[in-house]
Each structure stands twice: as C-alpha cells, then as structure tokens.
C-alpha positions as YAML, in Angstrom:
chain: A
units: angstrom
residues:
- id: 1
  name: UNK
  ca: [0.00, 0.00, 0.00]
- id: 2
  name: UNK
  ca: [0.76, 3.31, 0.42]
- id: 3
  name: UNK
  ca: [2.19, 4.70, 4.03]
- id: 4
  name: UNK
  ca: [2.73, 8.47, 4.70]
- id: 5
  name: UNK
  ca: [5.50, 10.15, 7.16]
- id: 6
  name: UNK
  ca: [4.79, 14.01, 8.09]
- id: 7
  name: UNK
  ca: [8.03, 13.94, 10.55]
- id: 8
  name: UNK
  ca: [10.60, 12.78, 8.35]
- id: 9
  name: UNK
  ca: [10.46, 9.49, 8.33]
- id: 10
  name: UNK
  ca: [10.58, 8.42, 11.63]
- id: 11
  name: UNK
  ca: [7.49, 7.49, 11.63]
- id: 12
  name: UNK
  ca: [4.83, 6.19, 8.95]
- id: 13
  name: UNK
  ca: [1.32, 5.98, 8.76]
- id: 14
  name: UNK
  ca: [-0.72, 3.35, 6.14]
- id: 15
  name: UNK
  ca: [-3.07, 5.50, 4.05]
- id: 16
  name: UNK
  ca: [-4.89, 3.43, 1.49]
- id: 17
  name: UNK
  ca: [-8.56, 3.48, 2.11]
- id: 18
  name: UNK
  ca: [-9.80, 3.40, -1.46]
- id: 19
  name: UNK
  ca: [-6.96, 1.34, -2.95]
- id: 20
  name: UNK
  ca: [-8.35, -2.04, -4.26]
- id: 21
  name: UNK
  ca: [-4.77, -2.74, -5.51]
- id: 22
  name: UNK
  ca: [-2.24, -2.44, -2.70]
- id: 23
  name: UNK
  ca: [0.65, -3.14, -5.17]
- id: 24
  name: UNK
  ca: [2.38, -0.05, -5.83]
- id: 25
  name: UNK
  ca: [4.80, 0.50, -8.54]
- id: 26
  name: UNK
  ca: [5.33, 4.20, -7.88]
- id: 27
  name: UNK
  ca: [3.95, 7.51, -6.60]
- id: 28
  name: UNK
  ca: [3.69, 10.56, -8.41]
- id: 29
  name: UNK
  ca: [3.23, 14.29, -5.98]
- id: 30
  name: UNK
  ca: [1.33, 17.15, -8.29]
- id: 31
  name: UNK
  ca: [4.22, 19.63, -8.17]
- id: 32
  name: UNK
  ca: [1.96, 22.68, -7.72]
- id: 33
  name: UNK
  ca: [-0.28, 20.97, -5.08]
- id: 34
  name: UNK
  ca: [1.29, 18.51, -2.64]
- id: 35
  name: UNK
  ca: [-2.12, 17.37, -1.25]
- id: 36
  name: UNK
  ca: [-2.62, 15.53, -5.12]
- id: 37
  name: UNK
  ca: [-0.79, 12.22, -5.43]
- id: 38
  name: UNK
  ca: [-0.75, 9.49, -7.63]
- id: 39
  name: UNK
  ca: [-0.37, 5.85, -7.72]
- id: 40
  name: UNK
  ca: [0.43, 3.14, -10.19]
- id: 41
  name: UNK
  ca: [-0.27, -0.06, -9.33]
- id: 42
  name: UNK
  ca: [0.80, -3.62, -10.67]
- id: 43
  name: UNK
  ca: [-1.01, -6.40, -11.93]
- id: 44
  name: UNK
  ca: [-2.26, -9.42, -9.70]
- id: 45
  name: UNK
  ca: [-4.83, -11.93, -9.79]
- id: 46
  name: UNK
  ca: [-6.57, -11.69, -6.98]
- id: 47
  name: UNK
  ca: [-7.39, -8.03, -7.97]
- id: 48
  name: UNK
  ca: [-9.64, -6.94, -10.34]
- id: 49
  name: UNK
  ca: [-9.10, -2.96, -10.98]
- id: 50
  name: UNK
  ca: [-5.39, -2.22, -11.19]
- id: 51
  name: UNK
  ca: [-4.42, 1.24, -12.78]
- id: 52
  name: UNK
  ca: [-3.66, 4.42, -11.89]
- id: 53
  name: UNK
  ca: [-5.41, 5.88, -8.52]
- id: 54
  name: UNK
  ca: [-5.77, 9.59, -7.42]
- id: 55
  name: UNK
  ca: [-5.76, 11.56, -3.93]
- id: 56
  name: UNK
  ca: [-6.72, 14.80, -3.46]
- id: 57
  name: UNK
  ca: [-6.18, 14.65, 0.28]
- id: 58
  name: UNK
  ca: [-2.73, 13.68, 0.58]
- id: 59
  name: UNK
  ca: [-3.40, 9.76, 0.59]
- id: 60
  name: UNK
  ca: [-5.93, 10.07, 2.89]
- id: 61
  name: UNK
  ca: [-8.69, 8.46, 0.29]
- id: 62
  name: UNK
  ca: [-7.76, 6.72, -3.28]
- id: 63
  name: UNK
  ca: [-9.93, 6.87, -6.37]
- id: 64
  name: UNK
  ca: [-9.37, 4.74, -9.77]
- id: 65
  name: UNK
  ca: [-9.00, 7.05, -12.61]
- id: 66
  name: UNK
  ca: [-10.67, 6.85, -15.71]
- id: 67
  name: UNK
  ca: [-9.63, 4.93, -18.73]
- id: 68
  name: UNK
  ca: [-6.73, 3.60, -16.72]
- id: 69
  name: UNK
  ca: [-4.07, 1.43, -18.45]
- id: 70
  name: UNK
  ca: [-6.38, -1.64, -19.50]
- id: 71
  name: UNK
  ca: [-2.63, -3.30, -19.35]
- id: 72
  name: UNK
  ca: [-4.09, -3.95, -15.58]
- id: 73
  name: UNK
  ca: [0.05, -3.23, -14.99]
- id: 74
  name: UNK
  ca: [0.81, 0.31, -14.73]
- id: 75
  name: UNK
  ca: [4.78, 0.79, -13.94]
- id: 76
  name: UNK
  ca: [5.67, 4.20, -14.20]
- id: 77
  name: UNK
  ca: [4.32, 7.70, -13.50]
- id: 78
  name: UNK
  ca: [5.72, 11.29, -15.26]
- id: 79
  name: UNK
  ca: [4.42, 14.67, -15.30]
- id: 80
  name: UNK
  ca: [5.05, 17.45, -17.82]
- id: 81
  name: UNK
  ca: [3.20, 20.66, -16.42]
- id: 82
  name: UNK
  ca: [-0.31, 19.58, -15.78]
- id: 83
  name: UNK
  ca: [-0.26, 16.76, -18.13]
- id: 84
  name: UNK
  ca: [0.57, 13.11, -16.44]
- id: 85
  name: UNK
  ca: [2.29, 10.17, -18.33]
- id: 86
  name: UNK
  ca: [1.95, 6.55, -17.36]
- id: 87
  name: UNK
  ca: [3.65, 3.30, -18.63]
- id: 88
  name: UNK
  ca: [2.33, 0.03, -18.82]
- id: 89
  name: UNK
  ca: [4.15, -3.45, -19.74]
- id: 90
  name: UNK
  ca: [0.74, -5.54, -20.11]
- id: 91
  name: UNK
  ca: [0.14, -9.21, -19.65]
- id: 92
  name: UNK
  ca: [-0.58, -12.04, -22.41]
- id: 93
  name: UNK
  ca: [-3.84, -10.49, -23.49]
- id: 94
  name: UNK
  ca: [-3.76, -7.17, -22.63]
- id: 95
  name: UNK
  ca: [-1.31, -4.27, -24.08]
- id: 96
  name: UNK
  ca: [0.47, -1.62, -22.63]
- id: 97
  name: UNK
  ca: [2.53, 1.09, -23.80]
- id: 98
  name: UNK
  ca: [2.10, 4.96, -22.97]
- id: 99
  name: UNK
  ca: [-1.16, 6.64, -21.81]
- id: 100
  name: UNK
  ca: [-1.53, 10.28, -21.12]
- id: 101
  name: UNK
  ca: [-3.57, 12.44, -19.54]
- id: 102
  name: UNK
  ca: [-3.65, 15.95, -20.43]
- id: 103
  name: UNK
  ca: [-6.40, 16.88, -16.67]
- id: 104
  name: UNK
  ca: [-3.78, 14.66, -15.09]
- id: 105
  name: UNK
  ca: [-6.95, 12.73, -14.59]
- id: 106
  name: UNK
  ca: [-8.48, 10.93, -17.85]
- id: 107
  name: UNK
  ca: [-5.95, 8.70, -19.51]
- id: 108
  name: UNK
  ca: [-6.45, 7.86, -23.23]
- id: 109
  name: UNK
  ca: [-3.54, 6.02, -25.26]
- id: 110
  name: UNK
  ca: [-0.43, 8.04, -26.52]
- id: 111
  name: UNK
  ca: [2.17, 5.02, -28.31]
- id: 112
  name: UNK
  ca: [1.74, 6.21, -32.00]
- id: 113
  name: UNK
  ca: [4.84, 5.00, -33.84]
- id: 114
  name: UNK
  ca: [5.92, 2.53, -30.28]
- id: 115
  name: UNK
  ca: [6.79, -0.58, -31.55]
- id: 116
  name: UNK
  ca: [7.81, -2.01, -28.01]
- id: 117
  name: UNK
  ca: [4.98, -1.85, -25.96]
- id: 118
  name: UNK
  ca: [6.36, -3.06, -22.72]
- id: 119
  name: UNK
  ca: [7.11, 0.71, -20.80]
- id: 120
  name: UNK
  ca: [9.23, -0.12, -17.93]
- id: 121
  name: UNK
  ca: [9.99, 3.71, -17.85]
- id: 122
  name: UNK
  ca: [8.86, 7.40, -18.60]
- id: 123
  name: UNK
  ca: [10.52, 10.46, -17.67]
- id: 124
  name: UNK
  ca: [11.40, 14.56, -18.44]
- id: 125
  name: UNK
  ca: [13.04, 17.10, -17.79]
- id: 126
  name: UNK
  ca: [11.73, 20.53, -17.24]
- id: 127
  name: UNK
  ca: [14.10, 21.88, -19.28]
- id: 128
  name: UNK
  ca: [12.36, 20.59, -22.67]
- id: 129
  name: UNK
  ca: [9.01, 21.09, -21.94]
- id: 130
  name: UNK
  ca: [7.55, 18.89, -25.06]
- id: 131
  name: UNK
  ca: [10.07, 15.60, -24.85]
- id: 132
  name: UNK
  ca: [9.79, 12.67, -23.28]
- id: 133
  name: UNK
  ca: [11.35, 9.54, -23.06]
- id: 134
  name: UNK
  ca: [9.94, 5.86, -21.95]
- id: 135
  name: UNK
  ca: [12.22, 2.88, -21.62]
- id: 136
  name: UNK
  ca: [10.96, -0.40, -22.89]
- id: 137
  name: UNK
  ca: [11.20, -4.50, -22.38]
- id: 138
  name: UNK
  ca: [12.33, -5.98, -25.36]
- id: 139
  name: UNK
  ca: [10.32, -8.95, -27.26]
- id: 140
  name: UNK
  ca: [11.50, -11.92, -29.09]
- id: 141
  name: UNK
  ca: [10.83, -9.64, -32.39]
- id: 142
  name: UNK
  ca: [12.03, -6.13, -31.06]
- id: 143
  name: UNK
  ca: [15.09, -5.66, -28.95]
- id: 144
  name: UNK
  ca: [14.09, -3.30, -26.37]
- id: 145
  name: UNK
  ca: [15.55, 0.33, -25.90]
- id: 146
  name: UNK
  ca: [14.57, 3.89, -25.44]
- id: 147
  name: UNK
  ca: [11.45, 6.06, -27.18]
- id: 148
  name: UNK
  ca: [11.64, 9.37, -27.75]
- id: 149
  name: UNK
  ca: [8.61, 12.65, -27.94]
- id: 150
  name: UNK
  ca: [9.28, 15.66, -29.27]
- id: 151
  name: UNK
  ca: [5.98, 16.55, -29.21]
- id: 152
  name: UNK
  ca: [4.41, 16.75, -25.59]
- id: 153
  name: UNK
  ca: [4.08, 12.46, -26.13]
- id: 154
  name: UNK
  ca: [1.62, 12.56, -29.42]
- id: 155
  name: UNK
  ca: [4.38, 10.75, -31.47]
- id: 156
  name: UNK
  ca: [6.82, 8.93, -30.46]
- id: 157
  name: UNK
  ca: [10.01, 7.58, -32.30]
- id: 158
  name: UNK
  ca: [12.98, 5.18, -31.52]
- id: 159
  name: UNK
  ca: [15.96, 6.76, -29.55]
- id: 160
  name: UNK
  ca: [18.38, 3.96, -29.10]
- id: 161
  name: UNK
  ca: [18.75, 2.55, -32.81]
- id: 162
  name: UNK
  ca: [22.82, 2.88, -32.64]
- id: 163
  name: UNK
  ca: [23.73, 1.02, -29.29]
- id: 164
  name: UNK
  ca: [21.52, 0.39, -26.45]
- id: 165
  name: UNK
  ca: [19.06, -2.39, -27.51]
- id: 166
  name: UNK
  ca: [18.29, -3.91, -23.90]
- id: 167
  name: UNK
  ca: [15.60, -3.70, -21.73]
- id: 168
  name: UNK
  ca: [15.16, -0.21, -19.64]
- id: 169
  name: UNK
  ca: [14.03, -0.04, -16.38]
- id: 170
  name: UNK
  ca: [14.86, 3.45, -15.71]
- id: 171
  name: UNK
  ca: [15.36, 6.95, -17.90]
- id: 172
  name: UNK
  ca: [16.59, 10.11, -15.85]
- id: 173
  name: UNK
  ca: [17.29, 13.34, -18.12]
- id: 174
  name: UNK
  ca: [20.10, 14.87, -16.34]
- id: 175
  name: UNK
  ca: [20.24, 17.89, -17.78]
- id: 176
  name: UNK
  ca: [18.77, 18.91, -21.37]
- id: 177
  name: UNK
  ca: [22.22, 17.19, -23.36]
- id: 178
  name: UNK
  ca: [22.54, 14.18, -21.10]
- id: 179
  name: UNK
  ca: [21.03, 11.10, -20.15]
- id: 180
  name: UNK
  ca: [21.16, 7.77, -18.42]
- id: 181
  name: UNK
  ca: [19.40, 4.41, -19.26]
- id: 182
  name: UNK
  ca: [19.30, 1.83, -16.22]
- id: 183
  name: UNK
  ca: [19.41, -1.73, -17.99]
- id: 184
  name: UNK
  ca: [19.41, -5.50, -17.89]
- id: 185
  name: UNK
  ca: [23.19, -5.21, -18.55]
- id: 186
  name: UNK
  ca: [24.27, -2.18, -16.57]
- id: 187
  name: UNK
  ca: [24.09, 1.78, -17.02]
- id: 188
  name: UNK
  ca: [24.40, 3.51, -20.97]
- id: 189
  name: UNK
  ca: [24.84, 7.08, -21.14]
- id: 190
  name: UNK
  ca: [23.51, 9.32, -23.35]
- id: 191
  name: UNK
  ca: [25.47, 12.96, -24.40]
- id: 192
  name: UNK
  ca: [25.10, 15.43, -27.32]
- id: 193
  name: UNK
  ca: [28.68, 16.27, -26.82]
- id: 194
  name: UNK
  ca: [29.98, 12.84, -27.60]
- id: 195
  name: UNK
  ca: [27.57, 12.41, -30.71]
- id: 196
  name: UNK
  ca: [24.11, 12.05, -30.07]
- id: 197
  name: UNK
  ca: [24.63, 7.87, -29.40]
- id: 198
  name: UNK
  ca: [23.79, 5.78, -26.17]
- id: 199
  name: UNK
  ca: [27.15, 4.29, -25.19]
- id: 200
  name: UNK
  ca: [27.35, 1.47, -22.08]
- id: 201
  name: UNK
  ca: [29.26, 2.80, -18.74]
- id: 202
  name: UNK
  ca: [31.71, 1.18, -16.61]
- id: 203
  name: UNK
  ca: [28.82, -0.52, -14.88]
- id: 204
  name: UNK
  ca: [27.96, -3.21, -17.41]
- id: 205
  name: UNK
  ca: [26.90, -5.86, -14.83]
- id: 206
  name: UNK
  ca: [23.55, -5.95, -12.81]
- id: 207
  name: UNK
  ca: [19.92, -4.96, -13.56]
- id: 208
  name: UNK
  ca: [19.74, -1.88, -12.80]
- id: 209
  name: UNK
  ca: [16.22, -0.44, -11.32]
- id: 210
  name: UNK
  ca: [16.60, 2.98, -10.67]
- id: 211
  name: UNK
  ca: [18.77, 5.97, -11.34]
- id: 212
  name: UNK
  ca: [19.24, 9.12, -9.27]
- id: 213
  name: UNK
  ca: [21.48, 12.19, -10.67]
- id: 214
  name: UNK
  ca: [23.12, 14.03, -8.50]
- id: 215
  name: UNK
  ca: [22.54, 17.90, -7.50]
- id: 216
  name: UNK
  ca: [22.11, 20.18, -10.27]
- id: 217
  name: UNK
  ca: [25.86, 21.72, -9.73]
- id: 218
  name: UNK
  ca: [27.18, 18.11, -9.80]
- id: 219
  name: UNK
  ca: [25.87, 16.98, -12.61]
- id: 220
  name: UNK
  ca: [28.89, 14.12, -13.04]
- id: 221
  name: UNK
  ca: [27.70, 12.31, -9.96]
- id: 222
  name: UNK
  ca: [25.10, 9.64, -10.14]
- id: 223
  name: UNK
  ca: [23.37, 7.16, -7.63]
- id: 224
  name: UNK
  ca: [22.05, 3.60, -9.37]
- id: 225
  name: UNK
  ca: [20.30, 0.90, -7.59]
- id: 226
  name: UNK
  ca: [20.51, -2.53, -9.78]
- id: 227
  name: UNK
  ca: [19.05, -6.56, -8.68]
...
C-alpha cells in the first residue's frame, strides 16, 4: 500500500482506504499541489481494478482514474506541467505502452509509432518542456531500448537505434544534453557532446532499477540501484 511520514520518516502511517490494488509500482506528488498524489499499481490476480489511482487529500482516500491502463500493470508515472504520463508493460492479453492524460486525470492512449509496448519507464526534464522519453522490455521480435517525444508524447520515435538495444528499467534526463538508461546489462549514457549515441558505462553488470542524478551543480555524480 501506500504509508505516509509528516516527521521525516521516523514514523509512517498506512493511508490506502480506497486502494483495491495495494501493489504499488510508484507515486507521483502534483508539483503545484502537494495534497494531489498518484499511484500506479501492478497487476495481480486476486485483484480486479489495477491502474492508476488519485488523492486529493494527501493519501488520505484513493480513487481509480478513468480509462486507466487496461494493461491492468501500470509501472511508471511522469508529469510534464499539468499533463501526467503513465507506462504500462501488459500481460498475455492485454497491451500496454504509454497513456496520457492531459487533466492529469483521464488517460487515453499516446504510443503512436511505439513498436515495443512493454514501458518499464517514462521520464522529463523541465528543461524541454515537449520531450519525453519511456524505456521499454524488449520482445523476441524487437530488442528493447529507449522512445523518444518531441511533441508533448503525441508521437513517439525510436531513440536507441545505434547502441543500447536492452531492456530499460529506468530513464533520468540529467540535464537537457545528457542522459542515463538503467538496464538488464548495466548503465548507458547518453550525451550530445559525444555524438548524439547511447554508449554502455563502466557498470555493465547488474539490472539496474533505478537511477538518481546528482545535484544540479554536480551533474557528473550519479546514484544507481541494480538486482
């Protein structure tokens, strides 16, 4: 579920009344009005209405959005402005890919041109205010890799056709002319000084989860978490 600390984390409190799925597979805070979160849940049999859930009270009540990822396996969470982004990998008979929601409420689907509709990842950077990227599981047809939008997340186009071809679990823009990719095989790094190309790191071992840059001033330092 989801718990809530308002003494910095010393102590925690469960708030999920509302939540019919208590598997959580990330939390997104509206950026303009803390009291607003959101929740993406993960698939699992013994519930019936996985998707994307909203608070309005700071977690103190959930509701099930509308036209949440049918997928039934929402992953990931982004925001650009007031518009929200979630990814979905999808099961054997349902599909997932992107789905936006320009209210930050009503999701409708937003993969044109996806091939790879597995989205282990989405993520921006305020900096460009209409890209966005979304990392994706690859299938025994399509390597996986990294998606690009250059357009606010109406089309979408490959961004890892030299290089990185493995599956993404996490995307963090550092700053507008760099980026990370945490992988199945380790962390590939992404710089418009060096070419425009996704090139593997030091780190090539280890499936790496999640990525966290470093301060703003600091941009060469960077936290990963891998399995």
């Amino acid at each position: 579920g989801v718990y809530r600390s308002s003494d910095g984390g010393e102590s925690w409190t469960l708030v999920a009344t509302g939540l019919t799925n208590t598997r959580i597979a990330d939390l997104l805070v509206d950026p303009t009005n803390p009291d607003i979160l959101l929740a993406a849940t993960q698939t699992a049999q013994v519930f019936s209405e996985s998707g994307i859930y909203r608070s309005t009270n700071a977690g103190a009540s959930w509701a099930l959005l509308p036209g949440s990822p049918s997928a039934r396996d929402g992953r990931v969470l982004a925001a650009v402005g007031a518009t929200v982004f979630a990814g979905a990998v999808g099961e054997a008979t349902t599909r997932g890919g992107v789905f936006r929601a320009a209210d930050g409420q009503t999701f409708t689907r937003s993969d044109r041109g996806l091939v790879v509709m597995r989205c282990r990842a989405v993520t921006s950077h305020r900096g460009l205010p209409d890209e966005l990227l979304v990392g994706a599981a690859g299938t025994f047809r399509e390597p996986g890799g990294a998606y690009r939008s250059l357009d606010g997340g109406e089309t979408w186009q490959k961004h890892s056709a030299e290089g990185l071809r493995s599956t993404v679990y996490a995307l963090r823009i550092v700053t507008p002319r760099l980026r990370f990719a945490g992988t199945s095989g380790g962390v590939w790094r992404w710089s418009a000084t060096e070419g425009g190309v996704w090139r593997q790191t030091a780190l090539t071992t280890g499936v790496v989860q999640d990525l966290a840059p470093g301060l703003a001033q600091a941009e060469s330092v960077l936290f990963v978490g891998d399995d």
